[in-house]
VOGU-3710 file (C-alpha; in Angstrom, 3 decimals, decimal comma):
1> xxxxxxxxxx> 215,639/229,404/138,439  217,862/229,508/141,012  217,015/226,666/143,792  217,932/228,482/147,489  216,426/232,005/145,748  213,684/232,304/148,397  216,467/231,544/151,121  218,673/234,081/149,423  216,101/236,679/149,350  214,979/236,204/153,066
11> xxxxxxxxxx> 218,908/236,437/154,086  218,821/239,676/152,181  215,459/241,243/153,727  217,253/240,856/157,274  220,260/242,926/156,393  218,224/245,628/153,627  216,372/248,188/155,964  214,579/251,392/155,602  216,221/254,321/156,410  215,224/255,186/160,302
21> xxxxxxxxxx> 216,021/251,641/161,277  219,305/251,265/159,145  220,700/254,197/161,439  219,465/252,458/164,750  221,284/249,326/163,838  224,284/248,839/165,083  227,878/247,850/163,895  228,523/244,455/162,840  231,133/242,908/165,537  233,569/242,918/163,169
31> xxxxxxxxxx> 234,117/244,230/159,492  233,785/241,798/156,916  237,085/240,726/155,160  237,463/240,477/151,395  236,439/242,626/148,159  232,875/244,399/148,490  230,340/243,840/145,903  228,440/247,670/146,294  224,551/247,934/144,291  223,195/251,081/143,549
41> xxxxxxxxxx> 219,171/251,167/142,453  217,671/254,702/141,156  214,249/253,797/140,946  211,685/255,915/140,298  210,156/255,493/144,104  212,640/254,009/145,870  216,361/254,375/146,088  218,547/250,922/147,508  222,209/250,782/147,981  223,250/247,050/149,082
51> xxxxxxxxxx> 226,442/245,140/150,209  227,611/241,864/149,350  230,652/239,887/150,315  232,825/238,311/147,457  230,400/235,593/147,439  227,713/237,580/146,696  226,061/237,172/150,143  224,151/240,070/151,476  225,881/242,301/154,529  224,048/245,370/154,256
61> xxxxxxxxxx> 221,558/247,311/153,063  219,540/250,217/152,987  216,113/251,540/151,139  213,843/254,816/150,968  211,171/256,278/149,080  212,369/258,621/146,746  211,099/260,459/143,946  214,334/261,882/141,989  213,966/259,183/138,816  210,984/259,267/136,332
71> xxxxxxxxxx> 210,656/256,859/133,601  214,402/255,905/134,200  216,077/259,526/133,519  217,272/261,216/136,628  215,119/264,226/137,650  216,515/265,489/140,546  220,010/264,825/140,629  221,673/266,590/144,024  218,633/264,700/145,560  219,637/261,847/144,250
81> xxxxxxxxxx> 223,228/262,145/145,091  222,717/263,554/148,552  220,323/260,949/149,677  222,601/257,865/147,956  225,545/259,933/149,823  223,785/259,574/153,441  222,868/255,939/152,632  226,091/255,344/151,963  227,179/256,339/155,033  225,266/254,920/157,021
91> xxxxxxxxxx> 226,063/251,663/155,640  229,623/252,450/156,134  229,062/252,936/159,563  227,206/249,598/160,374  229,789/247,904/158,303  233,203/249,717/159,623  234,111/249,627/155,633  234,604/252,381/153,133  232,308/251,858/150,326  234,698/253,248/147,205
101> xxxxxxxxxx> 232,632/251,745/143,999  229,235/250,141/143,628  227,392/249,174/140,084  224,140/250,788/139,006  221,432/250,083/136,250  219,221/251,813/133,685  215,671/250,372/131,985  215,867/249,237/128,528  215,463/251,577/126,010  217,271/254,822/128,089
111> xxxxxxxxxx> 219,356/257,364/126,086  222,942/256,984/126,789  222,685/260,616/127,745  220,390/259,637/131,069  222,462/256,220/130,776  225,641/258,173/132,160  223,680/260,299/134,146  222,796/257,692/136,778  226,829/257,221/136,661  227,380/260,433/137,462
121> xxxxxxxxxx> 224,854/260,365/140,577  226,708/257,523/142,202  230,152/259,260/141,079  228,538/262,342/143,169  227,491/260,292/146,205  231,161/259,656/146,641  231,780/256,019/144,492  233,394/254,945/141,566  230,924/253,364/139,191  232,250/249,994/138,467
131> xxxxxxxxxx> 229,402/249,108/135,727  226,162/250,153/134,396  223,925/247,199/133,534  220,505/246,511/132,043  218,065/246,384/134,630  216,522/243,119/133,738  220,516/241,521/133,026  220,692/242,553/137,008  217,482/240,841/138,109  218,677/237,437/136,230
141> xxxxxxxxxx> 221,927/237,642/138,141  219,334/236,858/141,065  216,730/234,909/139,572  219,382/232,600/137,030  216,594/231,606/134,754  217,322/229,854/131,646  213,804/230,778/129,695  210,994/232,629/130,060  210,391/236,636/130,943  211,285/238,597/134,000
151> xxxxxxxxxx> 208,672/241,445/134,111  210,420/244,111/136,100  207,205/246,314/137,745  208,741/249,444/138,853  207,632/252,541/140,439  207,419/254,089/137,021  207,438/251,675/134,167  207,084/248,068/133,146  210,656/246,657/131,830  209,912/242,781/129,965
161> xxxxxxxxxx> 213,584/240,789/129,013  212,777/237,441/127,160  215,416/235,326/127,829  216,593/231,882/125,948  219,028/229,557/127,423  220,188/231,897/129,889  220,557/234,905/127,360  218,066/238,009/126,814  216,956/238,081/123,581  214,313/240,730/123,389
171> xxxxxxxxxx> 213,957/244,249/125,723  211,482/246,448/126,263  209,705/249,190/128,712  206,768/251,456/128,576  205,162/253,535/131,096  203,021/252,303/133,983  204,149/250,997/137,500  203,263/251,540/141,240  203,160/255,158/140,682  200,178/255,010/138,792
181> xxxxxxxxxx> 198,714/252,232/141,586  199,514/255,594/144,310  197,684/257,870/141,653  194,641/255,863/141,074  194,448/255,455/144,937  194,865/258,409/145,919  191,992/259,987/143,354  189,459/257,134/144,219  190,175/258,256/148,100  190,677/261,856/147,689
191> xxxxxxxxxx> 193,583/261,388/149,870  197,523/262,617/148,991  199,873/261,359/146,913  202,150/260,203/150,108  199,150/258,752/151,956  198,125/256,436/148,512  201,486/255,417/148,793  201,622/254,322/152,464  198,318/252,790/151,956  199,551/250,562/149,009
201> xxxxxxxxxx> 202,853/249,096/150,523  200,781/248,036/153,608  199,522/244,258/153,240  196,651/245,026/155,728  195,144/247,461/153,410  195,848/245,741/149,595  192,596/243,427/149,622  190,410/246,644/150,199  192,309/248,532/147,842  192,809/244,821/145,120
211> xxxxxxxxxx> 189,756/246,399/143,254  190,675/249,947/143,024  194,185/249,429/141,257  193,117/246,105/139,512  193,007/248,247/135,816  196,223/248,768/136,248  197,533/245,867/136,862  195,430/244,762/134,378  197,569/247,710/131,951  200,754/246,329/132,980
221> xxxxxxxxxx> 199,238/242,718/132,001  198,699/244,360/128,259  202,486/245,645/128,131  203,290/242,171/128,739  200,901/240,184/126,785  202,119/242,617/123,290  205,409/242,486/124,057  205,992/238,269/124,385  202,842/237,242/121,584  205,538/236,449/119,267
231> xxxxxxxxxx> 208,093/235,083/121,309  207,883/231,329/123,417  207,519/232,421/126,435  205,857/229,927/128,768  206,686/231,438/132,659  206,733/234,769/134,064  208,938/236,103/136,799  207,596/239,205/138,270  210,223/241,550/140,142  210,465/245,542/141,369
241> xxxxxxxxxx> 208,330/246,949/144,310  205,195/246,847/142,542  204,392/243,559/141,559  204,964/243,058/145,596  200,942/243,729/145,773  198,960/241,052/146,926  197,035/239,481/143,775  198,759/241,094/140,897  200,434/237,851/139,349  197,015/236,136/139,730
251> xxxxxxxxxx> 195,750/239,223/137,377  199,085/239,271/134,942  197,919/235,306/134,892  194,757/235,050/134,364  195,157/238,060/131,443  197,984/236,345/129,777  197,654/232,755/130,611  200,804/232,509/131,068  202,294/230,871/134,675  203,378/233,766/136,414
261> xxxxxxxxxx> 205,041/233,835/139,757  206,472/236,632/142,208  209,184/235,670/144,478  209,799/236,829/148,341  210,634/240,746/148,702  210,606/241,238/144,640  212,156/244,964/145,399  215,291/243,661/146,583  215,861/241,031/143,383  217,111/243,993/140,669
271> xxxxxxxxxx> 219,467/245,677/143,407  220,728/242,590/144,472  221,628/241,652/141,127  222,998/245,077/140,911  225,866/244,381/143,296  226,939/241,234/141,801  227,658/242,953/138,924  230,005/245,211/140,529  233,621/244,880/139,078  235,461/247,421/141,270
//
């Protein structure tokens, strides 16, 4: 792993913001020089769109929660596109730069049908995709582990890559993510979808809540455990918005017994990797 990642990752959560603040920023003093490395992430709650210099350091970046992906095939596509189309511009405005390309990702396991789709919605947003890479390839490009298994926790579904000297040798992703956290809040409450969801992203509230959503994390724990038994996997890396809940790699842990570990802001580490693949 990558030594400076939890420096890298709190660089990035200064310059990534949610929507309403991302428009009250203001410009940077001057545009940044050089080639523009653009990410685009169509997750299945949130959308991001970040900016990296040609070093791969973070400029810019924006997120929101956004329902137009399920179970990585695009569901709502002029959603998609028009939302990724404001972000865009937005960023374009704090930046003074024209973003022209960015890279995006799929889960393993998509039909190239809903592969090219998420193509299409960046295409439509007003950007030349560049690349299209395996979500777990893109959180590596972050992490730069050499063995072991990033377990990406989505808002949908669980994504495991098994890597071996730096290469993934095994893929795989099944249902069950933070949307099913929302969902089992929200029925053990009797509360909305939006408010389970509000609930769950804030820190304050995930110890009362740790019990409530511990079967699934305890679901997600199973996905991995099947899907590494005959593999030698001896660490865990957990990434995606999800696995951001306080206690769940203490559960995926002590289920597996397997040393697992969830870096800073683990949302940001698949659209980060994102943009460095970007080759336009």
């Amino acid at each position: 792993m990558r030594s400076d990642l939890e420096a890298y990752l709190a660089r990035a959560e200064t310059c990534i913001l949610t929507s309403p603040a991302s428009e009250m920023t203001p410009p940077l003093p001057e545009p940044p020089r050089g080639r523009l490395r653009v990410g685009a992430d169509l997750g299945t709650a949130y959308l991001v769109l970040v900016v990296l210099d040609e070093d791969n350091s973070p400029l810019a970046g924006e997120y929101q929660f956004a329902e137009v992906v399920r179970d990585g095939l695009v569901v709502d596509f002029i959603g998609a596109a028009d939302r990724l189309r404001a972000m865009k511009q937005r960023l374009e405005r704090r930046l003074g730069r024209q973003l022209t390309h960015a890279a995006s990702a799929y889960p393993p396991g998509v039909p190239q049908a809903e592969v090219r789709a998420t193509a299409h919605v960046v295409e439509a947003a007003g950007m030349a995709c560049s690349c299209l890479v395996e979500e777990p390839c893109a959180a590596n490009a972050v992490l730069g582990l050499q063995d072991g298994a990033i377990v990406d926790v989505g808002g949908g579904t669980t994504g495991i890559a098994i890597l071996q000297q730096g290469q993934v040798v095994y893929t795989a992703d099944e249902p069950t993510g933070g949307t099913h956290f929302s969902l089992v809040i929200a029925g053990a409450l009797n509360i909305p979808f939006e408010q389970a969801e509000a609930l769950k992203v804030n820190p304050a509230e995930q110890p009362r809540l740790f019990a409530t959503v511990r079967p699934v994390m305890e679901k997600v724990a199973s996905i991995v455990a099947r899907h590494v038994a005959h593999h030698p996997v001896d660490a865990l890396t957990l990434v995606g918005g999800a696995s951001a809940f306080s206690g769940m790699a203490q559960v995926v842990e002590a289920y597996t017994g397997i040393p697992t570990r969830t870096p800073t802001r683990p949302l940001f580490v698949t659209p980060l990797g994102i943009a460095m693949h970007d080759k336009g």
